[in-house]
C-alpha positions in Angstrom: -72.6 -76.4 13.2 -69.1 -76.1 11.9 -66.0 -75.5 14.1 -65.2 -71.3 14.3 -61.5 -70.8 14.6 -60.1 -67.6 15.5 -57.4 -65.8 12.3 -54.1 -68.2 11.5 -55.3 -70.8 13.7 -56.6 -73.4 12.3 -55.4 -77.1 12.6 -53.9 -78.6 9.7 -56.1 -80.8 7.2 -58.2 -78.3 6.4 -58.0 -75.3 3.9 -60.2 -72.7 1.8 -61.3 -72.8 -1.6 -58.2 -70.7 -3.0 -55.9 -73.3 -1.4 -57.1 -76.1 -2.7 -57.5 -74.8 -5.7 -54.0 -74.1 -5.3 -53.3 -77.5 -4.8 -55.3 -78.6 -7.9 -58.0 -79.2 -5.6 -62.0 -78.7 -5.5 -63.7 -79.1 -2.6 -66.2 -81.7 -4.4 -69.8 -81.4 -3.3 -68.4 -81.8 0.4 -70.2 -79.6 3.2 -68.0 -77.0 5.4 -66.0 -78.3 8.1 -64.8 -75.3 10.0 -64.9 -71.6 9.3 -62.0 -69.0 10.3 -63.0 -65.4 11.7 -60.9 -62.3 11.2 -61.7 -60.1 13.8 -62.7 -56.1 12.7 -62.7 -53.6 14.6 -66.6 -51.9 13.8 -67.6 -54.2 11.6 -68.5 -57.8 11.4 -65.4 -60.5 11.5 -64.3 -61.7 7.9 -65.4 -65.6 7.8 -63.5 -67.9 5.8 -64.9 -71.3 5.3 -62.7 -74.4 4.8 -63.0 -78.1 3.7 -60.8 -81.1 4.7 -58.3 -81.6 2.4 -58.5 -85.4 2.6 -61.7 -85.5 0.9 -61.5 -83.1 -1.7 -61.2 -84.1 -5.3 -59.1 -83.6 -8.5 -59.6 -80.5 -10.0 -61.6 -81.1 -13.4 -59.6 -80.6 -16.5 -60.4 -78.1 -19.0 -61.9 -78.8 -22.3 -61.9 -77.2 -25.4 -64.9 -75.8 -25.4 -64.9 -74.5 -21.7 -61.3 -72.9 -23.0 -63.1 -71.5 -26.3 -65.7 -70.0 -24.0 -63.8 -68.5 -21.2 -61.7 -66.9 -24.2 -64.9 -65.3 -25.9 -65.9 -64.1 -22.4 -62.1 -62.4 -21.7 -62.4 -60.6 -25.6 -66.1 -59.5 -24.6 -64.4 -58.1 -21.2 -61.5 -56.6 -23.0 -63.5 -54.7 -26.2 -64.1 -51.2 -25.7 -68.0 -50.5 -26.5 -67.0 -47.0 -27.4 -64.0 -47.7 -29.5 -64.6 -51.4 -30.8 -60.9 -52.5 -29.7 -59.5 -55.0 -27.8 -57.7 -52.8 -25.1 -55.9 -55.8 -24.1 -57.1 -55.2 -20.4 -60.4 -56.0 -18.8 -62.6 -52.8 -18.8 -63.2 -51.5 -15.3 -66.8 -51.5 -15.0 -66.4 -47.8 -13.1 -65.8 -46.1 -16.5 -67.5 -48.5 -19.1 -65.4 -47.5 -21.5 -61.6 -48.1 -22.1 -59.5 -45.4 -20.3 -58.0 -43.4 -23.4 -61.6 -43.2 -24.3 -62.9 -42.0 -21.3 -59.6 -39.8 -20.6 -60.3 -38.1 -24.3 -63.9 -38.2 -25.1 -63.3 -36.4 -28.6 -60.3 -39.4 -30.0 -63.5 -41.7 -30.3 -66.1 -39.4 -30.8 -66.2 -40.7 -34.1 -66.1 -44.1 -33.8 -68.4 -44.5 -31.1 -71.7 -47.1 -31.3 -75.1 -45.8 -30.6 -76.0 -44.1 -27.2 -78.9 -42.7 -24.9 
């Protein structure tokens, strides 16, 4: 069973994945070491879980081809399926659509792909 520490205190040697990633750290295939609980009031505490930092590893450096595909992945995210442009923002998945298109159906009534 891993240590519970109560919100903002936690010793020091130990962190979350977002701060050692921050650190150009991953925690490397280690298991949990402690978890942090943020008390709610109603609802369940939020858990954190953290590693030690002293045996995480090196963050792995990007390739190419993870970089070519993580790029193909941000255009597929950023390409209206109504319009067919790149609206240069990820589209929220709420509207499926980019928000001029949403906000005035009839500008891409014309140009939009085939639907239900």
């Amino acid at each position: 069973m891993a240590d519970v520490y109560r919100w903002r205190l936690a010793p020091d040697g130990l962190a979350t994945r977002r701060q050692l990633r921050a650190l150009g750290l991953r925690p490397g295939g280690q298991d949990v070491a402690a978890e942090v609980h943020r008390p709610r009031r109603r609802k369940p505490p939020l858990v954190a879980y953290l590693y030690r930092i002293e045996h995480a590893k090196p963050v792995r450096p990007m390739t190419p081809g993870r970089a070519a595909a993580l790029a193909a992945a941000m255009l597929a995210r950023r390409t209206c399926p109504n319009c067919r442009t790149d609206a240069g923002y990820c589209i929220p998945r709420s509207l499926g659509m980019c928000v001029p298109c949403h906000d005035t159906p009839a500008r891409c009534e014309g140009n939009r792909s085939v639907l239900p």
